[in-house]
N, C-alpha and C positions, 0 to 999 in steps of 0.2 A: 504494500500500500504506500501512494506518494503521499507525497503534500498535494497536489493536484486532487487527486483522489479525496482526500478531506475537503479541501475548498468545494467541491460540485457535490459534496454526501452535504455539506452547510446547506448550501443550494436548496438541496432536496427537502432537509425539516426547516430551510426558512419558506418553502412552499407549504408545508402540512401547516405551518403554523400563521403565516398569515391566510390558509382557509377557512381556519376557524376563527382569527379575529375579523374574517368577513363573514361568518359566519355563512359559509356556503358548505358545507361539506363536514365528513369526519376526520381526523388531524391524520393524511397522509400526503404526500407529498415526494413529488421523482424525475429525474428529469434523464435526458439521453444524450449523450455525448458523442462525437466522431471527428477524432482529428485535435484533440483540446479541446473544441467548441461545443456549446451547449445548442442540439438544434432541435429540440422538442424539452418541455417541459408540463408541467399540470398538477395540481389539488384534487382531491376529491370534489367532486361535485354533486354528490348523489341527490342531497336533501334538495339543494337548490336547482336542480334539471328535475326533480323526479325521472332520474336514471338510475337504477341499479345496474347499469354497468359503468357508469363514469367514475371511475373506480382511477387514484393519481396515474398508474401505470398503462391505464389504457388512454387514458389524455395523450400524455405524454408521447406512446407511443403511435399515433396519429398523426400529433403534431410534425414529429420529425420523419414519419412517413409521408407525409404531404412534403414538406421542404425540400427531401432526396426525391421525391418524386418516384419510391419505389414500397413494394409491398415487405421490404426483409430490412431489415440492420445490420448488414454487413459489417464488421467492426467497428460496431459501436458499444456502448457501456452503455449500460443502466443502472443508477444511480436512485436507492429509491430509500423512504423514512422508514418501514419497514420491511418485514417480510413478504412478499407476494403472498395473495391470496391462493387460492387455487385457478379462479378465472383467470386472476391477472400471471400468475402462471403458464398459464396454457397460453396467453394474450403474449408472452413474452418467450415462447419456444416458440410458434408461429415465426414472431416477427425475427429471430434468429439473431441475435446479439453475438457475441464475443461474452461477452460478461455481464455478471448484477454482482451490484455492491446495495448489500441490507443494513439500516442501521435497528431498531428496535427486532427484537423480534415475534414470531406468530405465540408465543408464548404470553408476551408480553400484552399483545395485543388482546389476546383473550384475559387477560386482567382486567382489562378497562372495557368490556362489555361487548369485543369483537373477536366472538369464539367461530373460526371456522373448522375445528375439527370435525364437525358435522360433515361436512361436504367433504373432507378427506376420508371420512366412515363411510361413506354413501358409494362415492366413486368406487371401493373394493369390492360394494356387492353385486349381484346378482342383478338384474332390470327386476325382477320379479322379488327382489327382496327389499329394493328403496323404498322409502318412505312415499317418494312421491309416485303416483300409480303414472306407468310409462308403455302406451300401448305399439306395438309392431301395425301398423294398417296400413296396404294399399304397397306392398312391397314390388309386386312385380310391374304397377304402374313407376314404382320411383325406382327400380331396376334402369328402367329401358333409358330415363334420364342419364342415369349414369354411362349406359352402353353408347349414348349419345355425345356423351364426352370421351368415353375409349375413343371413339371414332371420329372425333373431331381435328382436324388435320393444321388448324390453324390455331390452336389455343396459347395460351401462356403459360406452360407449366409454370408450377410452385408447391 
């Protein structure tokens, strides 16, 4: 870890913490770095979108997807206040980083009233064992979609 590294993890809980003295969101805060430069950053914004997914890491990583003007992160850094959620997880192997630097962590977080072990307990089971009822319907109609992108001859992979 540099000094660099410290200066852009600042960054990142001086974003979780002026979202809460704007009071827009829950206290998290991240931002993405490539090359030194900061080119995507973000706060939660959940309460204040009525978005449960504007989650800091997913801002963030947006932002500097629209800037590069590409759908991945090629080495860049993610810089975030604390642990990734599970979404913003998956939101941040997607976007394919180089690295995350965490500063609090999911332990921490479920201290102060943001427990997602839940959703780590969920993802392990079974569809037919979640909590939430998750039905299979209409599989060989959304088959043929898919066979429609096997066969797609000009697409973008990703």
């Amino acid at each position: 870890m540099t000094g660099k590294d410290k200066k852009f993890m600042r960054r990142a809980i001086t974003l979780a913490q002026n979202g809460i003295d704007r009071n827009v969101g829950g206290p998290f805060g991240a931002i993405v770095v490539k090359d030194g430069e900061i080119i995507g950053e973000g706060c939660n914004r959940v309460t204040s979108t009525n978005d449960p997914t504007a989650h800091a890491e997913v801002i963030a990583i947006r932002n500097a997807c629209e800037k590069l003007r590409s759908f991945q992160l090629d080495d860049c850094t993610i810089y975030t206040s604390c642990e990734p959620c599970p979404m913003c997880l998956g939101a941040i192997y997607w976007a394919r980083p180089a690295q995350v630097f965490f500063a609090a962590t999911r332990e921490d977080a479920a201290n102060i009233g943001f427990d997602d072990q839940f959703i780590y307990n969920e993802i392990e089971k079974t569809i037919d064992e979640r909590q939430l009822k998750i039905v299979n319907l209409m599989r060989k109609e959304g088959l043929t979609v898919f066979e429609n992108w096997a066969n797609k001859t000009d697409k973008t992979k990703y």
